[in-house]
C-alpha positions, -999 to 999 in steps of 0.1 A, spaced: -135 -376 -452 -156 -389 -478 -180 -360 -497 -208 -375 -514 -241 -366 -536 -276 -381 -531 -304 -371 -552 -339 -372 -533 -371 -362 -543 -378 -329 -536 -409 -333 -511 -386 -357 -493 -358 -333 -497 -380 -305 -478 -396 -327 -454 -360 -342 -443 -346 -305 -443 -372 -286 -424 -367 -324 -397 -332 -314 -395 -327 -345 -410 -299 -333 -436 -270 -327 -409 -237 -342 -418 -238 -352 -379 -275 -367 -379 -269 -384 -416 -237 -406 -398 -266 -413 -367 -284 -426 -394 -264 -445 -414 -250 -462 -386 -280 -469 -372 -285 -485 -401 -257 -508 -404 -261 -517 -365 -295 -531 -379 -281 -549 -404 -254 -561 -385 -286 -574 -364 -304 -591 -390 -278 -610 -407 -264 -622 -366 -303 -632 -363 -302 -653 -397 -271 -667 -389 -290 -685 -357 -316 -695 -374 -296 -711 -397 -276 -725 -371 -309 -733 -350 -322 -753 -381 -292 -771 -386 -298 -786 -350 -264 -778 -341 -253 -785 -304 -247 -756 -286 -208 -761 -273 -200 -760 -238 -175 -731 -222 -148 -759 -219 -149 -768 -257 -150 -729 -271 -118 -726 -244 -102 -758 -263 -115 -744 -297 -99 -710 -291 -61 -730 -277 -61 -750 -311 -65 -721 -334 -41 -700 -317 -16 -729 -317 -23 -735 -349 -16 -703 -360 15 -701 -338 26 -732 -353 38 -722 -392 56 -691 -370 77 -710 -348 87 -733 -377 98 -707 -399 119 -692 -370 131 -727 -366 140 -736 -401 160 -703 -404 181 -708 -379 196 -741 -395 
């Protein structure tokens, strides 16, 4: 567990306190709230970005033959190691 120290103003400080916003449990709500937005914002960027690239969406077939070449690509280098040690 991580303790830490934030300095606030101290009408913010009181306000936040008397909202029961100062909880250990409701600061974690918050902070992951937070990072589930941001987490959000950056996903809706990323399409944009891919949205103004004109990009092609890819069909369910090709993500399936996507996915089979990267895991046999990473399978690869494994089974040839295994392979070469065995010499």
């Amino acid at each position: 567990m991580t303790e830490w120290v934030v300095q606030l103003p101290d009408d913010l400080a009181q306000r936040a306190k008397s909202a029961g916003l100062l909880s250990d449990v409701v600061i974690q709500r918050l902070l992951e709230e937070a990072m589930r937005r941001e987490a959000g914002a950056k996903l809706m960027q990323l399409t944009a970005g891919l949205h103004a690239a004109n990009i092609e969406p890819m069909t369910e077939d090709e993500i399936v033959a996507e996915v089979k070449a990267v895991r046999a690509a990473r399978l690869a280098p494994e089974s040839q190691g295994k392979n070469s040690n065995q010499s």
